[in-house]
C-alpha positions in Angstrom: 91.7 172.7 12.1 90.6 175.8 10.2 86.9 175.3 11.8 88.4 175.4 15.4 90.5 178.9 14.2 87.7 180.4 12.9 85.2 179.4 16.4 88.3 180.4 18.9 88.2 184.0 16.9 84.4 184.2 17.0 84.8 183.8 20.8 87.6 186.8 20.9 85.0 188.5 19.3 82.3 188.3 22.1 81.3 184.4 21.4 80.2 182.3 24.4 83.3 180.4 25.8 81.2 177.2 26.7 79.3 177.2 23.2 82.6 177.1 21.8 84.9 174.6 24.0 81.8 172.4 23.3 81.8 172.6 19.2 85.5 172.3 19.3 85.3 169.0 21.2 82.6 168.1 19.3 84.9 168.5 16.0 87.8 166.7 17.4 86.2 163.3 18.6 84.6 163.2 15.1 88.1 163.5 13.7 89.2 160.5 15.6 86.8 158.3 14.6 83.9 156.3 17.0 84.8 155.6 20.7 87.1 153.1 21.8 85.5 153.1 25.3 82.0 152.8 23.7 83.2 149.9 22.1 84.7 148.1 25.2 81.2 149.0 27.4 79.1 147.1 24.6 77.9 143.9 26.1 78.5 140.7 23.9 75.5 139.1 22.5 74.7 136.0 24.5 75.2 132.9 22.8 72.5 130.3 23.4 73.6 126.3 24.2 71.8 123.5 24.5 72.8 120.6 26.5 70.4 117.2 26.4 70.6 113.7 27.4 69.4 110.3 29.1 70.3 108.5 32.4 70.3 105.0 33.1 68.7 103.8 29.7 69.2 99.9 31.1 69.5 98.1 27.2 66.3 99.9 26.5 66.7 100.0 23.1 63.5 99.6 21.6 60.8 101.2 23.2 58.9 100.2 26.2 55.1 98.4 26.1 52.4 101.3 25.1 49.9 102.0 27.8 46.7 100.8 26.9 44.9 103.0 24.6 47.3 106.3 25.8 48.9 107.6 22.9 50.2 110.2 24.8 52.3 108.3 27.1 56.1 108.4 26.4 57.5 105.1 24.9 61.3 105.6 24.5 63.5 104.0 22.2 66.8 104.8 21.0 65.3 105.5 17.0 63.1 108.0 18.3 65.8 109.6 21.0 68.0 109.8 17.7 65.2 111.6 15.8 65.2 114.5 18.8 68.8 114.7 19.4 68.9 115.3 15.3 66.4 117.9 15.3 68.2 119.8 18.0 71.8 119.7 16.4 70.5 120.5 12.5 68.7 123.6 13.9 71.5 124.6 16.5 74.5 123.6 14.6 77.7 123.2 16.9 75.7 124.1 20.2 74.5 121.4 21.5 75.5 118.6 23.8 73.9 115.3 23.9 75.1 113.1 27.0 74.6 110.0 28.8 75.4 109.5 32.6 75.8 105.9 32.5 73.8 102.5 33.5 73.4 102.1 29.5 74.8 98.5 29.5 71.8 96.1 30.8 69.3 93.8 29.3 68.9 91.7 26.4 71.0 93.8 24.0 73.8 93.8 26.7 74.0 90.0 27.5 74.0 89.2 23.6 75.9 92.0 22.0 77.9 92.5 25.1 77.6 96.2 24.7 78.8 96.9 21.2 75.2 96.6 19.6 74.3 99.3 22.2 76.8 101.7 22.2 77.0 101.5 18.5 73.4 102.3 18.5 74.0 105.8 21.2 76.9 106.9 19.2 74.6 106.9 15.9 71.8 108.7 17.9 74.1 112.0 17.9 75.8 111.2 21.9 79.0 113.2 22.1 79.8 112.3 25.8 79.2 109.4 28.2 79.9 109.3 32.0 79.4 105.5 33.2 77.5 103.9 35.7 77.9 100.8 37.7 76.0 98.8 35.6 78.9 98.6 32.6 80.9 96.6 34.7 78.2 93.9 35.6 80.5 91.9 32.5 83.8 93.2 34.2 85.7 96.1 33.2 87.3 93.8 29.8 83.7 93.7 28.4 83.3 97.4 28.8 86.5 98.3 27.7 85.4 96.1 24.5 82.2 97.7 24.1 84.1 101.2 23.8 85.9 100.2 20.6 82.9 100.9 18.9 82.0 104.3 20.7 81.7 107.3 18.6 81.5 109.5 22.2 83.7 110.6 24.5 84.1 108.5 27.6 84.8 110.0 31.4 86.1 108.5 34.0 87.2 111.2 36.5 86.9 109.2 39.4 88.3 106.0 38.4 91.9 104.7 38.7 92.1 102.8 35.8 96.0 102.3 35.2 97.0 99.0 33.9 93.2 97.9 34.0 91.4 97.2 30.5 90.0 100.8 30.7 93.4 102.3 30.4 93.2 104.8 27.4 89.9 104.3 27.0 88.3 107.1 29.1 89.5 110.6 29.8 89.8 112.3 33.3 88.4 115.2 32.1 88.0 116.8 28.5 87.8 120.7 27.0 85.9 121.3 24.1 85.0 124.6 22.4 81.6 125.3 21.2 81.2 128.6 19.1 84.2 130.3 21.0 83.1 129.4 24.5 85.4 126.6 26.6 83.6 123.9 28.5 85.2 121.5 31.0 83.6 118.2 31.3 83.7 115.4 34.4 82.6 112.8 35.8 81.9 111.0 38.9 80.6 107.2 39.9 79.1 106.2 42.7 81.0 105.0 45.4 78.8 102.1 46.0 80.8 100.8 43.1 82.7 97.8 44.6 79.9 96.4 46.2 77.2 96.6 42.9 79.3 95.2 40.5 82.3 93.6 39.1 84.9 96.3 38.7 87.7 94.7 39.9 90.6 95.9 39.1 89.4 99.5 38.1 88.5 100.9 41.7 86.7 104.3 42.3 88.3 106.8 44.5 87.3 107.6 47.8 85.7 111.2 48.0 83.9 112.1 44.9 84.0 115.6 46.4 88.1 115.6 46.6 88.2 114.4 43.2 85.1 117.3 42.2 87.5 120.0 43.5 90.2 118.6 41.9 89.1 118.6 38.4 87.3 122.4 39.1 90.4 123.9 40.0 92.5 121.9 36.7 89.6 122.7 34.3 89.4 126.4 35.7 93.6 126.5 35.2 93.4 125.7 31.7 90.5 127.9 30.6 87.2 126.4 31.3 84.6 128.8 31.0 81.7 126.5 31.9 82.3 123.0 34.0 79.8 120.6 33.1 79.8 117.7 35.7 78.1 114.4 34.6 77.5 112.0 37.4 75.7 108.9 38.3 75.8 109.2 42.2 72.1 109.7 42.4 70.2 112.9 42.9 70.9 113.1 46.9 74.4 113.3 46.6 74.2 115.5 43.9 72.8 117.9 46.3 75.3 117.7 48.6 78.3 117.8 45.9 76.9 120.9 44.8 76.7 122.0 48.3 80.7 120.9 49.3 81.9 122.2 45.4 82.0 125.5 44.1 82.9 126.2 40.2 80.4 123.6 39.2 77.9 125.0 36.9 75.4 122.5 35.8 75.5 118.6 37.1 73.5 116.5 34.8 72.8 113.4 36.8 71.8 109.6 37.3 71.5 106.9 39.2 68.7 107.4 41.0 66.4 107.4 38.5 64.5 110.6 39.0 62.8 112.8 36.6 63.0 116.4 38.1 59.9 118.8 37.0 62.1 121.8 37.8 66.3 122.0 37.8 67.6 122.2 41.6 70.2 125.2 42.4 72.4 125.0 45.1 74.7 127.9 45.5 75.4 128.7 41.8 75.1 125.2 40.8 72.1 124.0 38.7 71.3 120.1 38.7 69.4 117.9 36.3 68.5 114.4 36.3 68.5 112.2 33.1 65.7 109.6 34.7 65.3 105.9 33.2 64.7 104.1 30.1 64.7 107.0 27.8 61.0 107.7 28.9 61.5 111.5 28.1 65.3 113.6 26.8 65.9 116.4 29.0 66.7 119.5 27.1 68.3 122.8 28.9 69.0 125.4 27.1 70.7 128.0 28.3 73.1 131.2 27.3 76.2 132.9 28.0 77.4 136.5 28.1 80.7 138.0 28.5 83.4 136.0 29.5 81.5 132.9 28.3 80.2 132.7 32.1 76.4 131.1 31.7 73.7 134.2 32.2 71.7 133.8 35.7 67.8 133.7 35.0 67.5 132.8 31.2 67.8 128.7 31.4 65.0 126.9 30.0 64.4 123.2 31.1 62.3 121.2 29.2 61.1 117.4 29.5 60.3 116.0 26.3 58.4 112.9 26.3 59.6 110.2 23.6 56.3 109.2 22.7 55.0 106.9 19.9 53.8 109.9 17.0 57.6 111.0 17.4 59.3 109.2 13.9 61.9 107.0 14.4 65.4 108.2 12.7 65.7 106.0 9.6 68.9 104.6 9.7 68.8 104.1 13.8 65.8 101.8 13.4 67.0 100.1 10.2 70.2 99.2 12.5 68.3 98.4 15.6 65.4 96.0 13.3 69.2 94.3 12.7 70.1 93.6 16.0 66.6 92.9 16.9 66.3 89.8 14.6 69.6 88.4 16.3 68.3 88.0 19.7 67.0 85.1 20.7 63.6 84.3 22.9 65.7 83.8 26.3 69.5 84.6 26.7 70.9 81.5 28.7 73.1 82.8 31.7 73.7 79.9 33.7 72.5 75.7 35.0 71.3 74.6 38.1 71.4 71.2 39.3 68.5 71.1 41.1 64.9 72.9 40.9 64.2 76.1 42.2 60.9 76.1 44.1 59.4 79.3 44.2 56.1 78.7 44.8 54.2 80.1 47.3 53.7 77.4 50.0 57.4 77.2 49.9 58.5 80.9 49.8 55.8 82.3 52.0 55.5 78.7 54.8 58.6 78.0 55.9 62.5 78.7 55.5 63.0 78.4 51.3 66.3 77.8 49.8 66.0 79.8 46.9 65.5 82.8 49.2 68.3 81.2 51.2 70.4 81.3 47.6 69.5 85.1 47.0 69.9 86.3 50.6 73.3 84.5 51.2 74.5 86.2 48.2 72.9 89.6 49.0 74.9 89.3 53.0 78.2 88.7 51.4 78.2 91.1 48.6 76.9 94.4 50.4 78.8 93.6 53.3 75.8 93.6 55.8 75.0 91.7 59.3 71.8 90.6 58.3 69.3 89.9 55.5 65.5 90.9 55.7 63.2 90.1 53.1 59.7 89.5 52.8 58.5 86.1 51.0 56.6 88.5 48.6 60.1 89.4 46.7 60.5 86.3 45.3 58.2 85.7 42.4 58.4 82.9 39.8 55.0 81.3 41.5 56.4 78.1 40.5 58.9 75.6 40.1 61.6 75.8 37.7 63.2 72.6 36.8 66.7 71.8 36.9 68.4 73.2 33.4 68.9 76.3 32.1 68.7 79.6 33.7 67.3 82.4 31.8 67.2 86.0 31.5 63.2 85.3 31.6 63.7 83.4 34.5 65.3 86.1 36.9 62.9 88.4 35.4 60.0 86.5 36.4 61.4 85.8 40.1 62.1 89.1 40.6 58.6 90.4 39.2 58.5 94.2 40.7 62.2 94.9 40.4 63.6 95.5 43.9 66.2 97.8 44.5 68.5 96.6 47.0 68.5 98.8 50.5 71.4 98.9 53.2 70.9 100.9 56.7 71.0 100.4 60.1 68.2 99.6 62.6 68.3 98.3 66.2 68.1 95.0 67.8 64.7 96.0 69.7 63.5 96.6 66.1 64.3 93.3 64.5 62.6 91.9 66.8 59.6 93.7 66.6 60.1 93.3 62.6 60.3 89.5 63.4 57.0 89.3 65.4 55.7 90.7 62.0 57.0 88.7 60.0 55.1 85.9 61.9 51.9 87.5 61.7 52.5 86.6 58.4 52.7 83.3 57.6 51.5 82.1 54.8 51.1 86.0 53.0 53.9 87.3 51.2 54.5 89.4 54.7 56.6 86.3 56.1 59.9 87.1 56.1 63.2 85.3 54.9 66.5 86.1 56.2 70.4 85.6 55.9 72.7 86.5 58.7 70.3 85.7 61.9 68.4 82.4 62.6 64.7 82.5 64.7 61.8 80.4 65.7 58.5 81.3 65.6 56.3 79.7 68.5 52.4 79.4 67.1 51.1 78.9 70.5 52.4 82.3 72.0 50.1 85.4 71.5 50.3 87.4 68.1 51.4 90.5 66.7 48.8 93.2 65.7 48.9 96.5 63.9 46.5 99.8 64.2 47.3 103.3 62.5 47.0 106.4 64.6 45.7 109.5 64.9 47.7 110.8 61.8 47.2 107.1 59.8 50.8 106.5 60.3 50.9 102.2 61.6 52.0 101.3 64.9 51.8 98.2 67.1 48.7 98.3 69.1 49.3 94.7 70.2 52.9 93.2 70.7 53.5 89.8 69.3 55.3 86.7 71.6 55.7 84.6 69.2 59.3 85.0 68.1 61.4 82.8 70.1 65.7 82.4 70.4 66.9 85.2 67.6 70.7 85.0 66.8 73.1 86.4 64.9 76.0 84.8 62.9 78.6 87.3 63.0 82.0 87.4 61.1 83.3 84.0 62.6 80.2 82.5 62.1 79.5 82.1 66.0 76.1 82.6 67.0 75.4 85.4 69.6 72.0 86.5 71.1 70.0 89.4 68.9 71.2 92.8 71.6 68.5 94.9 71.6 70.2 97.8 72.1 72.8 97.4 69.0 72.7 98.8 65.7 73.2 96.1 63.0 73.4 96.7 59.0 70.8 95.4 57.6 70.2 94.5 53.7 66.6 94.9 52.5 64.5 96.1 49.8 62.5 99.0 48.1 59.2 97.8 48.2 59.7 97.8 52.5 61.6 101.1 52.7 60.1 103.2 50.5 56.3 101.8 50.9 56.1 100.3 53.9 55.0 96.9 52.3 53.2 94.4 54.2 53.3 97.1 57.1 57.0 97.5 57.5 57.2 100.7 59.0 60.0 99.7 61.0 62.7 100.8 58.7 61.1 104.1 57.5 60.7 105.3 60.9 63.9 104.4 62.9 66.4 103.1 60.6 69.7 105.4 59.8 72.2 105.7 57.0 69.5 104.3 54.5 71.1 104.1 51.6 69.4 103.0 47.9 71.9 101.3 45.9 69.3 101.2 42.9 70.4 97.9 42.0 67.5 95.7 41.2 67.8 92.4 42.7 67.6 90.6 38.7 70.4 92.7 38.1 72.5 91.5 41.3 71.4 87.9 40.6 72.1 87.7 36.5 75.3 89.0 37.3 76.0 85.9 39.8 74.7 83.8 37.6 76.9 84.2 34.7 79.6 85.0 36.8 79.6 81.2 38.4 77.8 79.4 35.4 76.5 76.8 38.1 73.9 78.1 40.7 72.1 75.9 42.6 70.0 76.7 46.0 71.5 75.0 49.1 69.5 73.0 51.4 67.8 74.7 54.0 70.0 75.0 57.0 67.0 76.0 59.7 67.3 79.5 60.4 63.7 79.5 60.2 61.7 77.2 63.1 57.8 76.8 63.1 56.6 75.3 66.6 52.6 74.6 66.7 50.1 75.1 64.5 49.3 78.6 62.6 
């Protein structure tokens, strides 16, 4: 105070006024230490997270056949996913998050261990959260529930009503977690598809997964959630659109639909990954948050790492997986039949066969559809399997390429015209077995022929007469006339939709409310199978008719 005496008397004695005013300030801010209101403007440093994962493993535990001499192509394998997810957490300590969004439960290791060996085999890999899919219930909901004792992750179900079911205080509806002072809110969602894939019975899924999105948002924002994670495994389109119908939701790691993305999607403020299949590569996305813990727009990194062979296997993950290995046997039994199964290909791709008839009949009535279409070249095997057992080798074999199951709409006229096709070709694996309708196929009438246009997209160039008398059973199991102008639900498969096989265009072009339930018909039929321990294929009934010679 002496200092500001002494200037205030040099300015009565002719001193500048603003010279001194501006020492005196000067002297008095120094006195009272630093800022305050510097201190509240400084920005936090950013804090940098990590958040990593699979989709849809399906029991791959050990890693998949190598590709030729391609050393470089990713191999999987939950020894060498362990070794990554390691990596990540030593040198990151308590900021990262290693999830799974569900469809881990398949295979071998699932119809043997009945999901302990597998989930014992994630939680030792470093997996701190698990959303499931449809494919842990293929057992029932008691098998899963099982399998979760041994869990060392957090479960989800978000979306589930699982009160007095075996799940019940099993999973979580939602979870908070700090990580290095920042709160994250974690949920999940399951496809809706779920009564009709599996066997969930009596855990059900609730109608809108975007009511039940909104929901958990507006809980996890209430008590504190600085970040909301969503892990779901209702496929990549409809993560689009949740992202679309929800705000609040930060990042959605997916699965279900089994895609690989080479760049994250952003909806609104919402940024979507995909986990993939079978562990091929762990997607890694880092990313950082500022003040308020709120994520920082422009500085994620997303990374694909492929899980390839040079990558060494965590030690104790592969000493417990060589474990499980040397308990499984050649072929897991799932079921008998009393009578052969006749798959080769005079009886599959000439005339009606009964085990298509088996497979279709059980497609129709589990997906809820009007009518089956599938072409003879879906049912593999080549040959005839004798009465016995029925193997997991065996449904493999029969259902060589993996279908996914396909539901949509089409109209009558099309069927037809998708008939007429179908008996073009006879005797290739373009002949077509059904469930749901019943036709005859006149060889004497004039036949079906196809041409591409000017942009190489098919068309008929000829139309086919040979399809005679088409009818369809319908829920009273009366037989009606095909109406050309109706829309039915149809059931088909991938290998049609998605590639136009055996020149199919039909259902690309004009079908509506395609919808991929990415379950494989093996998966659909295994299920069955074990579920009814005796499965034998009926006798044809005649919903196909061959008149005249081909």
């Amino acid at each position: 105070m002496d200092m500001i005496r002494d200037l205030w008397m040099k300015k009565k004695a002719g001193g500048s006024f603003l010279c001194v005013a501006a020492c005196i300030l000067f002297l008095i801010s120094c006195a009272r230490g630093p800022s305050l209101a510097s201190n509240e403007n400084t920005p936090a440093a950013p804090k940098h997270f990590i958040l990593t994962g699979t989709a849809d493993l399906q029991g791959m535990m050990t890693a998949l056949p190598a590709k030729g001499k391609d050393t470089q192509a990713p191999v999987g394998g939950i020894s060498r996913i362990a070794a990554l997810i390691k990596q990540m957490k030593a040198a990151n300590p308590g900021r990262v998050i290693a999830v799974s969004t569900g469809d881990d439960l398949m295979g071998t290791f699932f119809h043997v261990f009945k999901g302990k060996a597998i989930f014992t085999l994630m939680s030792r890999a470093g997996y701190d959260l698990f959303a499931p899919g449809n494919h842990e219930f293929d057992k029932g909901p008691a098998v899963f529930a099982d399998a979760l004792s041994v869990a060392g992750f957090q479960t989800l179900c978000s979306n589930l009503a699982v009160k007095n079911t075996p799940l019940q205080g099993k999973c979580s509806p939602y979870l908070l977690r700090n990580y290095d002072g920042v709160t994250f809110g974690f949920f999940s969602l399951i496809t809706q598809d779920l009564p009709y894939v599996t066997s969930a019975e009596p855990v059900r899924v609730r109608k809108d997964n975007a009511r039940s999105a909104k929901q958990r948002v507006a809980l996890l924002k209430e008590k504190g959630a600085d970040v909301i994670i969503a892990l779901t495994h209702i496929g990549a389109r409809y993560d689009r659109e949740l992202a679309a119908r929800v705000s609040g939701i930060d990042i959605i790691f997916g699965g279900h639909s089994h895609a690989y993305l080479k760049k994250p999607v952003v909806v609104g403020k919402t940024l979507i990954v995909n986990g993939g299949e079978k562990g091929a590569f762990l997607v890694k996305l880092d990313f950082f948050t500022g003040t308020g813990g709120k994520i920082i727009p422009g500085k994620t990194r997303y990374t694909l790492i492929p899980v390839r062979a040079a990558i060494k296997p965590d030690p104790k993950v592969a000493k417990l997986l060589a474990a499980y290995r040397k308990s499984l046997p050649a072929a897991v039994v799932l079921g008998t039949t009393d009578k052969p199964w006749d798959l080769s290909k005079k009886a599959v791709r000439q005339s009606e066969s009964s085990v298509a008839d088996l497979i279709n009949n059980l497609l129709k009535k589990k997906f809820k559809v009007a009518v089956v279409l599938n072409n003879s070249g879906a049912f593999r095997g080549k040959k005839v399997y004798p009465a016995g057992n029925i193997t997991d080798i065996m449904l493999q074999q029969i259902d060589e390429f993996r279908n996914y199951a396909y539901t949509l709409e089409i109209q009558g006229n099309y069927i037809r015209e998708i008939l007429e096709r179908s008996a073009a070709s006879y005797g290739l694996g373009g002949f077509m077995q059904v469930a749901g309708l019943r036709y005859t196929i006149d060889f004497n009438a004039g036949k079906q022929t196809l041409a591409k246009d000017a942009s190489g997209h098919l068309k008929v160039a000829a139309r086919g007469h040979r399809v005679k008398r088409i009818e369809i059973q319908d829920a009273s199991g009366t037989w009606t006339p095909l109406n050309p102008e109706k829309y039915y639900r149809v059931l088909t498969n991938s290998f049609l939709v998605d590639k136009e096989g055996d020149g199919y265009f039909w259902f690309k072009k004009y079908a509506k409310n395609v919808n991929n339930t990415y379950s494989t018909f093996y998966s659909i039929l295994s299920e069955y199978v074990q579920n009814h321990k005796v499965v034998s294929p009926p006798a044809p009934d005649g919903r196909i008719k061959i008149l005249g010679k081909p």
